[in-house]
VOBA-1610 file (N, C-alpha, C; in pm, whole numbers, padded with zeros to 5 digits, always signed):
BEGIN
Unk+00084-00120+00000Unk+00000+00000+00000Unk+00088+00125+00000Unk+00035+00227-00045Unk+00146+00331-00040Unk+00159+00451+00073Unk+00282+00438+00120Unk+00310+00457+00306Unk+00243+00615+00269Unk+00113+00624+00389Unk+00106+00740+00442Unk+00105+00746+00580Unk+00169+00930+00592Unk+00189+00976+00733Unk+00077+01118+00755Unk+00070+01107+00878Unk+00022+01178+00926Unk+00107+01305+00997Unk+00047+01439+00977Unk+00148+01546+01037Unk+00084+01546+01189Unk+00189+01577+01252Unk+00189+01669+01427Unk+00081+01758+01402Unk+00065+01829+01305Unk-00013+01961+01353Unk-00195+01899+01294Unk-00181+01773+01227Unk-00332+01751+01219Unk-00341+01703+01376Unk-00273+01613+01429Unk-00323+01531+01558Unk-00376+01674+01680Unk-00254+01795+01674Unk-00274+01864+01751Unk-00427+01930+01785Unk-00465+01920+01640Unk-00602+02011+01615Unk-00667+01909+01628Unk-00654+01803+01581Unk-00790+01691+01598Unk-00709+01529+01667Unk-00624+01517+01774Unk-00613+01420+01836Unk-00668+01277+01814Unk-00826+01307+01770Unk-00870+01158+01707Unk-00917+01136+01610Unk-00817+01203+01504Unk-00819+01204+01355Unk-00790+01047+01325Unk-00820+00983+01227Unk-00783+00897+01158Unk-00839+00844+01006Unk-00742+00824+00936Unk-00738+00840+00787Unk-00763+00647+00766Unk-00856+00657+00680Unk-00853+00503+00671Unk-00865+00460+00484Unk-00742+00461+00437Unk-00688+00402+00367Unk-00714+00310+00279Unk-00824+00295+00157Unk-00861+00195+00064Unk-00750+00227-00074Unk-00737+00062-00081Unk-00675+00053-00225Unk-00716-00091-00261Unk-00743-00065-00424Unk-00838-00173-00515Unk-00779-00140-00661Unk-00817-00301-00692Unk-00853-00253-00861Unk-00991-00294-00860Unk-01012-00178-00968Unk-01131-00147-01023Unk-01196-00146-01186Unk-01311-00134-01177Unk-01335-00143-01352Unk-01446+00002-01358Unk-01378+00088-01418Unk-01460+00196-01412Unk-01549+00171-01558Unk-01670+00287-01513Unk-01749+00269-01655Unk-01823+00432-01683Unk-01865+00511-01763Unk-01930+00593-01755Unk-02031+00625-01706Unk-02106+00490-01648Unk-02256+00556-01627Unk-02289+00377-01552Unk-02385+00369-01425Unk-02384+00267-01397Unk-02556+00295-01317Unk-02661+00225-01422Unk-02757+00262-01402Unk-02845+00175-01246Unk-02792+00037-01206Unk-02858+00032-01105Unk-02799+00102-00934Unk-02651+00166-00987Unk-02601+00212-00907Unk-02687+00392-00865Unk-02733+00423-00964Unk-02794+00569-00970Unk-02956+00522-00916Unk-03026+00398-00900Unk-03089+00388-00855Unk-03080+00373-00734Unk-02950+00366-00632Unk-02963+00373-00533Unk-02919+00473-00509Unk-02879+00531-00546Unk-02847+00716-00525Unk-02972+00777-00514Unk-03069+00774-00569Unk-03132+00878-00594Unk-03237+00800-00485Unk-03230+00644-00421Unk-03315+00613-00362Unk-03314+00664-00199Unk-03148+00667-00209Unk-03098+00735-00067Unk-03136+00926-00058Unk-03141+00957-00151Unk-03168+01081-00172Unk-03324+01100-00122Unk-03388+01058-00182Unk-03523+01018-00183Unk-03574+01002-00012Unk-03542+00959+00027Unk-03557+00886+00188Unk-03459+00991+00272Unk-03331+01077+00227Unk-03262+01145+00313Unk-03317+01282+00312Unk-03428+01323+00183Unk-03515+01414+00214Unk-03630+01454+00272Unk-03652+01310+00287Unk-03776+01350+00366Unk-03765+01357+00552Unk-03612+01312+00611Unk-03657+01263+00735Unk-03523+01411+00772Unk-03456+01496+00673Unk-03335+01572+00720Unk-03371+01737+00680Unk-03339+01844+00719Unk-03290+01915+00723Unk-03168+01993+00662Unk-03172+02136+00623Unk-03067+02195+00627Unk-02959+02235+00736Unk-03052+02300+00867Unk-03013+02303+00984Unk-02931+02212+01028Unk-02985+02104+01024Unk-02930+01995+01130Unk-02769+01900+01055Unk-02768+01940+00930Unk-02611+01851+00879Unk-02540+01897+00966Unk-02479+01996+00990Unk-02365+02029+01076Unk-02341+01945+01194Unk-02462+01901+01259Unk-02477+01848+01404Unk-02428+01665+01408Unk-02446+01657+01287Unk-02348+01529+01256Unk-02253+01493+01250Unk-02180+01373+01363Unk-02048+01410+01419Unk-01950+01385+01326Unk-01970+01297+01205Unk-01840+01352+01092Unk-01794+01496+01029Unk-01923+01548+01034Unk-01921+01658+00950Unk-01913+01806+01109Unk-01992+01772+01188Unk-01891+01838+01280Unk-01771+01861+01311Unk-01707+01743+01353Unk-01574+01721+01385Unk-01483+01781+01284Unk-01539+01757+01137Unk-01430+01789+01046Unk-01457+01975+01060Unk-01561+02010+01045Unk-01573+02197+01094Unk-01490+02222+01207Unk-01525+02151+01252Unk-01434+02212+01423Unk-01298+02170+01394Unk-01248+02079+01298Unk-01076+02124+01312Unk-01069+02229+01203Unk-01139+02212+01108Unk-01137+02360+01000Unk-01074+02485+01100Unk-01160+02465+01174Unk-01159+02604+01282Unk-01009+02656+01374Unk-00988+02473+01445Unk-00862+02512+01503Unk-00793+02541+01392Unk-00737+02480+01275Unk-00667+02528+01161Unk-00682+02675+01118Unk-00772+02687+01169Unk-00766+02893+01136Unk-00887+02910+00971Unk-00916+02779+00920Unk-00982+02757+00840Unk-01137+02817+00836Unk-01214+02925+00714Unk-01395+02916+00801Unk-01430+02803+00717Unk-01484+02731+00791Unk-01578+02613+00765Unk-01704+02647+00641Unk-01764+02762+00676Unk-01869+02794+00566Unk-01835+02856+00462Unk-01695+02903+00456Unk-01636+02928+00319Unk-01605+02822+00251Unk-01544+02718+00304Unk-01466+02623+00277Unk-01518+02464+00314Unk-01653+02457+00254Unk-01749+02294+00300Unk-01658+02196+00282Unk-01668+02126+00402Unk-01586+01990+00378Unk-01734+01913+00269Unk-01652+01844+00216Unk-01767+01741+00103Unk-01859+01702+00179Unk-01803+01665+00210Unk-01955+01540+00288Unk-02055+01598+00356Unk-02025+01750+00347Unk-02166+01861+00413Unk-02198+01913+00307Unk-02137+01956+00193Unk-02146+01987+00083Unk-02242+01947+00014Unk-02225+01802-00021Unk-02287+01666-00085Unk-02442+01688+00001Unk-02437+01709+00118Unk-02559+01652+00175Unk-02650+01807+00181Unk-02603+01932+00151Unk-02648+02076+00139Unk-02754+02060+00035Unk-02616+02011-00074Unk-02694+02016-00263Unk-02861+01928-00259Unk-02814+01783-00216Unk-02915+01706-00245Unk-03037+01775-00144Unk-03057+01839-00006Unk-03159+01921+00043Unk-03193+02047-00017Unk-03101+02102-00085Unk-03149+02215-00161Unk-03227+02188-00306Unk-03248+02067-00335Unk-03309+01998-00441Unk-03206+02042-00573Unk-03086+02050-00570Unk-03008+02054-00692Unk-02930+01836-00739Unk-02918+01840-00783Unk-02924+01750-00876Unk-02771+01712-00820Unk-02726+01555-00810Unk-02633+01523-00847Unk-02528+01565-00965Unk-02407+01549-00954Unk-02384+01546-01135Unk-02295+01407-01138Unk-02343+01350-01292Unk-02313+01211-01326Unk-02196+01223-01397Unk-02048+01163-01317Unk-01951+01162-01369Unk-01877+01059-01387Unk-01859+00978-01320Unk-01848+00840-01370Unk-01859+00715-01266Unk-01846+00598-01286Unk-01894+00498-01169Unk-01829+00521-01067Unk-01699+00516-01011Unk-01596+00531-00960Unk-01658+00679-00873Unk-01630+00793-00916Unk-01690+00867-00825Unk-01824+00916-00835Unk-01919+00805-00877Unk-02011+00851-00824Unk-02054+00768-00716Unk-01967+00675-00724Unk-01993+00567-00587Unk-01896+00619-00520Unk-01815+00680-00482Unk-01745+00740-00421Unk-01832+00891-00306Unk-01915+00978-00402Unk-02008+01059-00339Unk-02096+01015-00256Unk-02194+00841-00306Unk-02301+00806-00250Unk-02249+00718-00085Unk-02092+00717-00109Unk-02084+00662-00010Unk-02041+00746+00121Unk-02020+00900+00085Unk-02005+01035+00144Unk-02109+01071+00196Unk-02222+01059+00089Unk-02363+01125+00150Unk-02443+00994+00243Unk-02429+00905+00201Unk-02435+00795+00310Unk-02387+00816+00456Unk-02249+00814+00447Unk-02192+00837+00580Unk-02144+00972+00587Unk-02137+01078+00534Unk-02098+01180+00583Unk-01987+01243+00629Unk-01877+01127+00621Unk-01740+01195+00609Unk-01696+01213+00487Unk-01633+01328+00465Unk-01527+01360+00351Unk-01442+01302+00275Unk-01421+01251+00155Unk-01355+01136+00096Unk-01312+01189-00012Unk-01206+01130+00000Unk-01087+01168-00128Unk-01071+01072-00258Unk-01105+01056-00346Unk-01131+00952-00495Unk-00993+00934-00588Unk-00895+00872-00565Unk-00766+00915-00654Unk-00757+00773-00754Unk-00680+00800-00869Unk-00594+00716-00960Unk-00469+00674-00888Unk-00492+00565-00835Unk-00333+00522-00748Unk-00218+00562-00863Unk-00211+00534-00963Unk-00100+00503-01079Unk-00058+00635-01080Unk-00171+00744-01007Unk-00093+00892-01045Unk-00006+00943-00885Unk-00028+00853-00801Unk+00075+00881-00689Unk+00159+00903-00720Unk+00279+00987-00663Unk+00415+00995-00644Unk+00466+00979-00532Unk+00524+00865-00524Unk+00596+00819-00386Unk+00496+00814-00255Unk+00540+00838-00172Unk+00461+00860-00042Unk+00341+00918-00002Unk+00255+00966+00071Unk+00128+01044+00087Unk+00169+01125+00259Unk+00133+01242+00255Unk+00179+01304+00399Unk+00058+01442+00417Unk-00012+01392+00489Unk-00088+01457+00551Unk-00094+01582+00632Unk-00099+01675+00621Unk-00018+01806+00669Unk-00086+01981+00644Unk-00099+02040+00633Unk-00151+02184+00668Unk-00129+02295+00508Unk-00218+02345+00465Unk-00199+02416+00324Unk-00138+02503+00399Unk-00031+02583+00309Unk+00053+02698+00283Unk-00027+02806+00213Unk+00025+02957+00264Unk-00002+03034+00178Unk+00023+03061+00045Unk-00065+03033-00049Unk+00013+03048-00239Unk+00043+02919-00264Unk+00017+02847-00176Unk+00028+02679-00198Unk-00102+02656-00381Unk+00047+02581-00467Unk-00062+02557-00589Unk-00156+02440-00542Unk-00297+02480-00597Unk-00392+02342-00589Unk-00507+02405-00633Unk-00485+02314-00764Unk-00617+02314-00876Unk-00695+02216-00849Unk-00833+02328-00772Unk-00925+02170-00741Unk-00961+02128-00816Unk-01067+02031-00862Unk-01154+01949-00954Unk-01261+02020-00980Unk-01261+02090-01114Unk-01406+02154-01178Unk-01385+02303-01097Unk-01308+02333-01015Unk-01285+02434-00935Unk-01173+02577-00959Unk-01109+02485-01057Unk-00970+02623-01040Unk-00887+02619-00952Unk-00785+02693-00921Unk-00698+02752-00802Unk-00750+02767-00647Unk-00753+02682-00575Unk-00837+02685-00431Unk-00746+02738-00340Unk-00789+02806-00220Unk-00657+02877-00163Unk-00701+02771-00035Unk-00602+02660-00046Unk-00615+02615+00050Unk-00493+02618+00183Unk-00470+02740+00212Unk-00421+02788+00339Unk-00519+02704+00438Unk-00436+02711+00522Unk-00522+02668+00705Unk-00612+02478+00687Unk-00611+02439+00519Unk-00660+02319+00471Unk-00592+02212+00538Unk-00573+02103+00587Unk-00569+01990+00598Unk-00539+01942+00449Unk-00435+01881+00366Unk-00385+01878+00284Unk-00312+01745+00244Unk-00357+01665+00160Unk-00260+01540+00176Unk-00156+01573+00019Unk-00056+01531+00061Unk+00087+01583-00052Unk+00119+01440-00037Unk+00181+01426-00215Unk+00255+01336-00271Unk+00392+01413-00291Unk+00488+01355-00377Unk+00640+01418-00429Unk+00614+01566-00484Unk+00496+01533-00586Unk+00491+01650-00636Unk+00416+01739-00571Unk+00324+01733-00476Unk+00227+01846-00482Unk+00101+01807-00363Unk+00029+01899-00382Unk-00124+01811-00270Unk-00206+01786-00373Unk-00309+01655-00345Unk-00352+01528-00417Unk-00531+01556-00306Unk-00547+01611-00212Unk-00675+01622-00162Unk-00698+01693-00032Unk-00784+01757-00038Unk-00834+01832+00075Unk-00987+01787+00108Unk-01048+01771+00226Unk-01156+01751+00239Unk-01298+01815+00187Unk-01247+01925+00151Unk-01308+02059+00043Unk-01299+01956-00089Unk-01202+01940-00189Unk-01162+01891-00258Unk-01051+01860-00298Unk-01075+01780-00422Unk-00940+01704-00485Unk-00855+01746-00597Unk-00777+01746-00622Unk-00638+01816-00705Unk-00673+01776-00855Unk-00708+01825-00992Unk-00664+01739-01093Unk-00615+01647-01111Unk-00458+01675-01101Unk-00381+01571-01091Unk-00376+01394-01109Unk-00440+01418-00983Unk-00448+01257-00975Unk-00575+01271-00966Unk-00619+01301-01023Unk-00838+01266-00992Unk-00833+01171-01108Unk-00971+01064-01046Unk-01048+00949-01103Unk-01097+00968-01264Unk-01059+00900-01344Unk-01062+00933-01478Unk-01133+00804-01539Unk-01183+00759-01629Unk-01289+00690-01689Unk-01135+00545-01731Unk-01004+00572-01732Unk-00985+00447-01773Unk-00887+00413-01579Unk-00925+00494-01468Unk-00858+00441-01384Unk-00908+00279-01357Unk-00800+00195-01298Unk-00802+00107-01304Unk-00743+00022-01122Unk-00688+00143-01053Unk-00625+00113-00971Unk-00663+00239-00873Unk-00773+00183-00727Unk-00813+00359-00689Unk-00736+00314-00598Unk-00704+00448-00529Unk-00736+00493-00369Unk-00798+00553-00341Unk-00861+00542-00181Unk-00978+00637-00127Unk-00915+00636-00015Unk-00958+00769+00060Unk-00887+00802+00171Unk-01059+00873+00215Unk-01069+00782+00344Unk-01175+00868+00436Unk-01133+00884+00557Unk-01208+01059+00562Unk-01105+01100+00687Unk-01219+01127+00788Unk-01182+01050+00908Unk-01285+01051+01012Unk-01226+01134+01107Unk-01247+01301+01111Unk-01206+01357+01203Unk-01289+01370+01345Unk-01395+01233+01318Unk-01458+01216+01475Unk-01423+01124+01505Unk-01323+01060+01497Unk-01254+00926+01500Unk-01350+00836+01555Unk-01311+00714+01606Unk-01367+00554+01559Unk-01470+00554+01572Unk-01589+00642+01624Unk-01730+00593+01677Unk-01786+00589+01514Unk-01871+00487+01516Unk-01912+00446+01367Unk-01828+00457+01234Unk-01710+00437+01282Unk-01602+00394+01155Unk-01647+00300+01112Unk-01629+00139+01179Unk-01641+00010+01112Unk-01766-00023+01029Unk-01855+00065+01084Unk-01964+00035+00981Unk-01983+00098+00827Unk-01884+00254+00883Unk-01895+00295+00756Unk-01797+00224+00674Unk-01645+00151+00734Unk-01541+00114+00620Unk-01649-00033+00572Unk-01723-00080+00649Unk-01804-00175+00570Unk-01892-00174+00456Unk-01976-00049+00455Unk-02056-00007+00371Unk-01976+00077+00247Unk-01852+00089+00260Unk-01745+00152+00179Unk-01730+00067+00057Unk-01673-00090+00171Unk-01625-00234+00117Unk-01751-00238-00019Unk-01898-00254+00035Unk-01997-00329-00034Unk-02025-00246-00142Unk-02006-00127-00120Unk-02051-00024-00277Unk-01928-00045-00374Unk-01803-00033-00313Unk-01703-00051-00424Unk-01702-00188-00515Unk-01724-00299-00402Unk-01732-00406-00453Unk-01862-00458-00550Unk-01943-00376-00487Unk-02082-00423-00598Unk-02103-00282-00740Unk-02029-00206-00718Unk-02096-00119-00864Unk-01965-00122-00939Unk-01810-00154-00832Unk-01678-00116-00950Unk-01601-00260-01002Unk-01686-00328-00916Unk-01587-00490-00897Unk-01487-00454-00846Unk-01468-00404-00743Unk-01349-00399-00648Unk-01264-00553-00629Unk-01150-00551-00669Unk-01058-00705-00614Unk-00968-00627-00556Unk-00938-00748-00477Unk-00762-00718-00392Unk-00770-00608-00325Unk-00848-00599-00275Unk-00856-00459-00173Unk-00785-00481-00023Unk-00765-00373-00001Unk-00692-00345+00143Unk-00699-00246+00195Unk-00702-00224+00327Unk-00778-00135+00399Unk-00709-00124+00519Unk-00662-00044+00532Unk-00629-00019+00699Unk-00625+00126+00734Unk-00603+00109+00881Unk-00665+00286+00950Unk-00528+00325+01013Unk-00525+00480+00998Unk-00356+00543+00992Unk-00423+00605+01123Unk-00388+00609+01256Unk-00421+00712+01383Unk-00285+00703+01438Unk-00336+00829+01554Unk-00220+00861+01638Unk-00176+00712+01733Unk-00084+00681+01724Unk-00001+00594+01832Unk-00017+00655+01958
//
């Protein structure tokens, strides 16, 4: 698997951070129609029983605001995804259909509600290190442009940063012939309802991408 670390200054701000680490091959496809039936079925059922108000109060998507915060980060400038994801679908705006890979990647965000990172393993460079955006730090998000991700929570490869809980870098983003993912979900409310979500992670990858050879393990503070 490819060694990631965690920085001092995430633990400082969030002590029971932990990054939990998927890698698979996969068979991506453009469009995966019984998979969008359960998207839109979870959608369907997450509108009628939720709120705008109340996402925040959910302890993934809390936890990840409240280290935004110690980081010096504003949270409502700067939506972690997985509050993001769950804003759009209550504001009645529409998914957008981009390919199997991340769109099972989103449903399994708006499902559980932590922030998740979608990469092309093959576009890694060397190591992964988890660590704090710089000022003027380059990072072209996805569909986004130039993101100033100062005060961000930031994961860097050789070359560059590869994802922020806001979003993900060009770079290495999920492309229609990836073949080899990683996913990185970051539970900055650490373990309480992890295992269920890395389970429900397991069953979507495996049933809409044909996930094989997967491996999984969780990066926390020692």
């Amino acid at each position: 698997m490819i060694p990631i670390y965690i920085s001092n200054l995430i633990y400082d701000a969030c002590p029971q951070f932990i990054s939990v680490q998927f890698e698979c091959d996969v068979i991506n496809s453009d469009y995966n129609k019984l998979l969008w039936l359960e998207i839109e079925s979870f959608i369907n059922e997450f509108r009628k029983h939720n709120k705008i108000k109340d996402i925040n109060k959910f302890a993934p998507i809390l936890a990840t605001r409240n280290t935004y915060k110690k980081l010096g980060k504003e949270p409502n400038r700067y939506r972690p995804s997985g509050e993001a994801l769950r804003r759009r679908i209550l504001k009645g705006v529409e998914l957008y259909k981009i390919n199997t890979l991340v769109d099972a990647v989103n449903l399994i965000s708006l499902k559980t509600g932590y922030s998740i990172g979608g990469f092309d393993a093959s576009l890694i460079q060397g190591s992964l290190k988890l660590g704090v955006g710089q000022k003027d730090e380059k990072f072209e998000a996805i569909a986004r442009g130039f993101l100033n991700i100062e005060f961000l929570p930031v994961y860097r490869d050789a070359v560059g940063g590869i994802g922020t809980p806001t979003s993900d870098e060009e770079r290495t983003k999920i492309n229609n012939n990836t073949n080899k993912l990683l996913m990185l979900l970051n539970a900055y409310s650490g373990n309480e309802g992890l295992d269920d979500a890395i389970e429900y992670s397991k069953s979507i990858l495996e049933k809409y991408t044909n996930a094989t050879n997967m491996k999984i393990r969780k990066i926390e503070r020692k």
